[in-house]
Each structure stands twice: as structure tokens, then as C-alpha cells.
N, C-alpha and C positions, 0 to 999 in steps of 0.2 A: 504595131507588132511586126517582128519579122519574119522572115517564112522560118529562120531556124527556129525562133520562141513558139511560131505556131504546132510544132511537130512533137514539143515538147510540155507536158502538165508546168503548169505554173507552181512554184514552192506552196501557195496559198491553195493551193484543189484541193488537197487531201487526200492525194494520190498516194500511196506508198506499192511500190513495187512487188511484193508478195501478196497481193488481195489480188482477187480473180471479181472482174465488173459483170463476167457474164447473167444476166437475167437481169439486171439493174435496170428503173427505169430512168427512161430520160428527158429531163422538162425544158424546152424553149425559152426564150423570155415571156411568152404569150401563150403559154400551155404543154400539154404532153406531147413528143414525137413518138416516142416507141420503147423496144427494148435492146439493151446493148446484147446483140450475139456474139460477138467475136472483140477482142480489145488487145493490142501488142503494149508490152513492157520491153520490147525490144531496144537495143541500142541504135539511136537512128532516127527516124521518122519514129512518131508514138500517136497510136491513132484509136476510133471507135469505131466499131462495125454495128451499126441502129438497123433492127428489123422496124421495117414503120406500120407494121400492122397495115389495116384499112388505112390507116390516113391517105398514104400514097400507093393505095392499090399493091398493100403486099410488096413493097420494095424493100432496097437495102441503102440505106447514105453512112459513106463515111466521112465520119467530124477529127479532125487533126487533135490531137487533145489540149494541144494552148485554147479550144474553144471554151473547155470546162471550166468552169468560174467555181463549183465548189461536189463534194462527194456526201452526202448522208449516211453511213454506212448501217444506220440503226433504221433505217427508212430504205436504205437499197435503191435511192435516186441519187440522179449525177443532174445538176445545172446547166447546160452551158450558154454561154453569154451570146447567142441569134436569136433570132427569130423562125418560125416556124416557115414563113415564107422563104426565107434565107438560105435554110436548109432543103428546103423545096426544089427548089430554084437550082442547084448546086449540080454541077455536074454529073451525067447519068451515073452511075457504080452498079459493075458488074467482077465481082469478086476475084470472079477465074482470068478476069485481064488487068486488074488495075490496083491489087496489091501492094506488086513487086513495081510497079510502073513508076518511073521519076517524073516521067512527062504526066501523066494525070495527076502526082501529087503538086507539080507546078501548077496545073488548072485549078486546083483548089485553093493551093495556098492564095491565088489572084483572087475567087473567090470570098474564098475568107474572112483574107488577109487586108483586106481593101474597107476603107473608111465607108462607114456611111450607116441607113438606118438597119438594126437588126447587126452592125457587127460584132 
């Protein structure tokens, strides 16, 4: 995958531009992470904002949206293709600095974007 395809939903998600993800949940390849709070349709990087509930002490990760492997919309889950550790794991996310950031979305896309278990 490449960091451009990462930043963008794959034709197969079932993304469509005018649905709002917000409160959707969101499942690992190995369970639930959280709920989608915030999600850009923007032109550009296209990404998900996951509150992770308790799992990870009330944080927030954002998932590039090439992670989403499919949308349920009658179910209000999103798939996407890691692991829960994967996501874990992922570099910290703090909203108010790493947004607009190019350089933390390079940390992710390596993240990501990088072969192996859970990609």
C-alpha cells in the first residue's frame, strides 16, 4: 500500500462522501477498538478520529482510512484491516497538534503502511 492509497478509503469500503462515520463503531481484525469521533471527507489525507474508550485509558488514534477494509451502515461499524495491538502501538495522537501535521501523518503512514502482522 502506498502512503497516497493509505490516506485515502479504498473504492471497496463503502465509503461514500456524504455519510457522516461519527458514533460508528470500530472493529480490529481481533476485536472492538472504540468509536469513530471525528472522520474528514476532505480532499487530501482522509482519515478516522477512534475514541478508544477504556481500552487504551480513554485515548484517541487516528486510522488513515486505506485502513478500512469495509462500512456496515445498517450495523454503524467500520472494519478495518489491523490489529488491535497495531493500533495500539501507533503513534501517540493528540488532536490539537497532529491534525494539520504532515510530519505525524509520515509517522503513521510508516506505521501503517509497513508490511507485516496486523497490517
Amino acid at each position: 500500500m502506498t502512503n497516497d492509497s493509505l490516506w485515502n478509503y479504498a473504492p471497496t469500503a463503502g465509503h461514500t462522501p456524504d455519510l457522516d462515520f461519527t458514533g460508528y463503531t470500530v472493529e480490529a481484525l481481533d476485536g472492538r477498538v472504540g468509536k469513530v469521533d471525528k472522520h474528514s471527507n476532505d480532499v487530501g489525507p482522509q482519515y478516522l478520529v477512534v475514541d478508544t474508550g477504556p481500552w487504551i485509558l480513554g485515548k484517541e488514534v487516528l486510522l488513515p482510512a486505506g485502513t478500512v477494509e469495509a462500512v456496515d451502515h445498517e450495523a454503524k461499524t467500520i472494519r478495518v484491516g489491523r490489529t488491535k495491538e497495531r493500533i495500539k502501538a501507533a503513534p501517540e495522537f493528540d488532536k490539537e497538534k497532529h491534525l494539520g501535521d504532515p510530519a505525524y501523518r509520515d509517522q503513521l503512514s510508516g506505521h501503517y503502511g509497513s508490511d507485516g502482522p496486523g497490517h
